[in-house]
FIKE-187674 format. One record per residue: residue number from 1; residue in one letter; x negated, y negated, z of N, C-alpha, C in turn. Coordinates in nm, 2 decimals. Layout:
REM FIKE-187674
(NUM,"a",(X,Y,Z),(X,Y,Z),(X,Y,Z))
...
END
This chain:
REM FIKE-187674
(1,"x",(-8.56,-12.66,10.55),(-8.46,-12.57,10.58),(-8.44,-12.46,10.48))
(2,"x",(-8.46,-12.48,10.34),(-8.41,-12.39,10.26),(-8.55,-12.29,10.22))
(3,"x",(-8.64,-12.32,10.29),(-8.77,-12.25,10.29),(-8.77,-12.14,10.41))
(4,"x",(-8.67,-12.19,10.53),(-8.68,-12.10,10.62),(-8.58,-11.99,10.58))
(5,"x",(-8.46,-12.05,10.49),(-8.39,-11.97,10.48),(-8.42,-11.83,10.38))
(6,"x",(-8.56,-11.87,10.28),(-8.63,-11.79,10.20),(-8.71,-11.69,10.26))
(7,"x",(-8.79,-11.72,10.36),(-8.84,-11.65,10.46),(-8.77,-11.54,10.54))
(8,"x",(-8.65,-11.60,10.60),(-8.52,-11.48,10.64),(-8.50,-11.39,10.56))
(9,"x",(-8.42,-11.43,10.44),(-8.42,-11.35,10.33),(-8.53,-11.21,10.26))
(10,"x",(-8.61,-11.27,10.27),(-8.74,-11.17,10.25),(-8.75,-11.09,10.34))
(11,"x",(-8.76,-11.16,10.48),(-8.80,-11.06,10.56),(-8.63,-10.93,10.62))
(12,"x",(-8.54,-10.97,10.56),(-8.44,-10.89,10.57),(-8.48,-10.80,10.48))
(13,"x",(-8.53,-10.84,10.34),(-8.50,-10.76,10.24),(-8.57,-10.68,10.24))
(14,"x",(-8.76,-10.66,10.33),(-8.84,-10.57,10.40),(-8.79,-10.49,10.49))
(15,"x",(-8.75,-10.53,10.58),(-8.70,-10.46,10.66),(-8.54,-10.35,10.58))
(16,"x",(-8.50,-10.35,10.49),(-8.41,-10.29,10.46),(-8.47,-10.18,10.39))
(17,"x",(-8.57,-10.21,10.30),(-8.67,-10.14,10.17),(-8.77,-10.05,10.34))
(18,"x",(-8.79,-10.10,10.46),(-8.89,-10.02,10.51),(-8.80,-9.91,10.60))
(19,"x",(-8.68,-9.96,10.63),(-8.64,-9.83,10.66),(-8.55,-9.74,10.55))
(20,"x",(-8.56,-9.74,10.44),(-8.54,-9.68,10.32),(-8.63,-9.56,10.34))
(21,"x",(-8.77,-9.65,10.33),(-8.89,-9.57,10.33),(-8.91,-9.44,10.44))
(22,"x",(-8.86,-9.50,10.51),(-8.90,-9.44,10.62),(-8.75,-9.27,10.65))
(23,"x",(-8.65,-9.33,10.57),(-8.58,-9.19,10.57),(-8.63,-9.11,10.46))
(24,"x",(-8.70,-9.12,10.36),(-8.76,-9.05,10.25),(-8.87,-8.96,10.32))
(25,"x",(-8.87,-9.01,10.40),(-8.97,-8.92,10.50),(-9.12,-9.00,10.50))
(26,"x",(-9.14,-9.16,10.48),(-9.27,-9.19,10.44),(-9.31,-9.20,10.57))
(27,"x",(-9.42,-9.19,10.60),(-9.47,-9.28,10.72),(-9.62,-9.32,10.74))
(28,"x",(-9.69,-9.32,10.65),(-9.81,-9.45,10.67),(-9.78,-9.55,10.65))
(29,"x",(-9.86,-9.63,10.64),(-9.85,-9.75,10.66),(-9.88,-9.82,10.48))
(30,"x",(-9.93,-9.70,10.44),(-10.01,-9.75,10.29),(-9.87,-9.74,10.22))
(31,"x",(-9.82,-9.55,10.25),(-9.66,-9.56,10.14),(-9.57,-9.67,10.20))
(32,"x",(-9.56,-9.67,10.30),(-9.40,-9.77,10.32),(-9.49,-9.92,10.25))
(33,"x",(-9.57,-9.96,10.27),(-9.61,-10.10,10.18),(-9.57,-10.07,10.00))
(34,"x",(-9.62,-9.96,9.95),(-9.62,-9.94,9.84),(-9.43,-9.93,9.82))
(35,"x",(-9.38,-9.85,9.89),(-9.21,-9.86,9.85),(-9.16,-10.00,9.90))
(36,"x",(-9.19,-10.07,9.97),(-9.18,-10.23,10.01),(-9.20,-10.31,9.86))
(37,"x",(-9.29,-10.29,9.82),(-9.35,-10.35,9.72),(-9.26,-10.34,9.57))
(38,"x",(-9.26,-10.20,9.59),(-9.16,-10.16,9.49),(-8.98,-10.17,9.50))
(39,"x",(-9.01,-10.18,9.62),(-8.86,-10.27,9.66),(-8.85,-10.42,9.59))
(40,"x",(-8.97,-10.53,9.60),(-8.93,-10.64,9.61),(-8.95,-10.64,9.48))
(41,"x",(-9.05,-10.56,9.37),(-9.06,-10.60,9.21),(-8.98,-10.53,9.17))
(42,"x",(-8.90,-10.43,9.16),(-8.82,-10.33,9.06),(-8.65,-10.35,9.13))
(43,"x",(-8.70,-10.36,9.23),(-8.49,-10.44,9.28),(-8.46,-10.32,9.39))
(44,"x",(-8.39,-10.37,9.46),(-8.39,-10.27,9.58),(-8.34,-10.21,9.61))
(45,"x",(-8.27,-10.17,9.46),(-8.20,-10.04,9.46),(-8.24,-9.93,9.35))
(46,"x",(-8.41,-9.93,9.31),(-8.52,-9.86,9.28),(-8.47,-9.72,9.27))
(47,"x",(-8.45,-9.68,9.40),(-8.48,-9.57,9.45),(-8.36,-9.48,9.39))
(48,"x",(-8.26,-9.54,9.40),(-8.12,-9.47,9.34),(-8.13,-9.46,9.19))
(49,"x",(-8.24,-9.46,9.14),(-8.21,-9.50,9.00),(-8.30,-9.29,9.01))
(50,"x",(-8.24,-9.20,8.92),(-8.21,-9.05,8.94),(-8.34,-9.04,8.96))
(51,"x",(-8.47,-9.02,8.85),(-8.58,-9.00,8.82),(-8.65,-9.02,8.92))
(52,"x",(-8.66,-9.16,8.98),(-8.75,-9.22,9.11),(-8.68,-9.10,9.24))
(53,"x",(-8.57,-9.11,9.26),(-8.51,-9.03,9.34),(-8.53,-8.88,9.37))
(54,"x",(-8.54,-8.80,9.23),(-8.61,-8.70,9.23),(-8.71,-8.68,9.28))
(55,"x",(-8.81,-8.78,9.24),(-8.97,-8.80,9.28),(-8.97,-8.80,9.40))
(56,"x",(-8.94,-8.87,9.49),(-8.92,-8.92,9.63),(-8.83,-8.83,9.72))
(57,"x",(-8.77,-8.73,9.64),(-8.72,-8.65,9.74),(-8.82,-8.49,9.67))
(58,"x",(-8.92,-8.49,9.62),(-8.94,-8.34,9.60),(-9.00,-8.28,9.73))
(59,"x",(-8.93,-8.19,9.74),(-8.97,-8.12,9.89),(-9.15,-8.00,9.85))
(60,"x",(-9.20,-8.02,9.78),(-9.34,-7.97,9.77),(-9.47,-8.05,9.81))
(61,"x",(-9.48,-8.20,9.79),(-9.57,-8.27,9.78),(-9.49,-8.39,9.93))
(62,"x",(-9.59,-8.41,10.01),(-9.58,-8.53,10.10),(-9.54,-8.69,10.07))
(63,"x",(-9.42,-8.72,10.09),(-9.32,-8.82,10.10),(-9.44,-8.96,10.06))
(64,"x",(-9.52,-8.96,10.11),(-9.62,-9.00,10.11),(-9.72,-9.08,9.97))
(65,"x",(-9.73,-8.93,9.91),(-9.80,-8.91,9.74),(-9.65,-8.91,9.66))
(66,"x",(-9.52,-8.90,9.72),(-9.45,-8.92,9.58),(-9.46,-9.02,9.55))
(67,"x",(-9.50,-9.15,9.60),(-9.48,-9.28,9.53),(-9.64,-9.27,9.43))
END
């Protein structure tokens, strides 16, 4: 039971970090894994932190290559 409940957990916490991704404007399959990823090692609230933010929202380079 407490294995299934690990499994839920995770897969909420993907699914929260992928449509993150996905309003940053990412959409391959390679960035949203890479901001997934960096969701589950750096904490899943990454993105809010100014610097990453900046990066991920510069409107010159594709949503894509900012990660």
């Amino acid at each position: 039971m407490a294995e299934e409940k690990t499994w839920k957990e995770l897969l909420a916490r993907v699914g929260v970090a992928h449509l993150k991704a996905v309003k940053y404007g990412i959409q391959t399959q390679r960035g949203i894994s890479q901001f997934v990823g960096l969701a589950l090692t750096a904490g899943a609230d990454f993105d809010e932190t100014p610097a990453v933010r900046a990066c991920l929202e510069r409107p010159c380079v594709s949503p894509d290559y900012n990660l």
